[in-house]
C-alpha positions as CSV (number, residue, x, y, z in Angstrom):
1,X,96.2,196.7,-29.4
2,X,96.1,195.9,-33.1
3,X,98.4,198.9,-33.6
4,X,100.8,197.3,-31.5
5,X,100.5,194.2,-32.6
6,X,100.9,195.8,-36.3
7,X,104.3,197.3,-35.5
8,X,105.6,194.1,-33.5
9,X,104.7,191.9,-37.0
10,X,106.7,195.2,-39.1
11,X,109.9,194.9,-36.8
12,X,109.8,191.2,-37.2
13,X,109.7,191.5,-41.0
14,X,112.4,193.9,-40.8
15,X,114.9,192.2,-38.9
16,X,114.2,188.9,-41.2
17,X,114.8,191.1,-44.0
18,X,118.2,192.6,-42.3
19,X,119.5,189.3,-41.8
20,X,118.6,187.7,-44.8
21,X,120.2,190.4,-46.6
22,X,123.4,190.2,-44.0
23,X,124.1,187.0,-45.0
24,X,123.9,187.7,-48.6
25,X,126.2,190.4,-48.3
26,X,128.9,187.9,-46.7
27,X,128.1,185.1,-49.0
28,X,128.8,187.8,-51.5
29,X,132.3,188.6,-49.6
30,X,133.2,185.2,-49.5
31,X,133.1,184.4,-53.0
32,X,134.0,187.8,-54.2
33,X,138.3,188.9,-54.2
34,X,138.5,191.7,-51.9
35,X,140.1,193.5,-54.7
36,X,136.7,194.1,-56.2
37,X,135.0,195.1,-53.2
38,X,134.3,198.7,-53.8
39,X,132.3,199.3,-51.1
């Protein structure tokens, strides 16, 4: 179904963006002190 298949391409897209923004929040870690980290 093109519904299905609508959803499947949104959850793909979603998970790209989780991990691309993952990986931006340990590359941010790494170069940050941990004394900054407010979060």
């Amino acid at each position: 179904e093109a519904a299905v298949e609508a959803l499947r391409e949104i959850n793909a897209q979603l998970r790209i963006a989780m991990l691309c923004s993952g990986a931006a929040d340990l590359a941010a870690l790494r170069t940050t002190p941990l004394q900054r980290s407010g979060a």
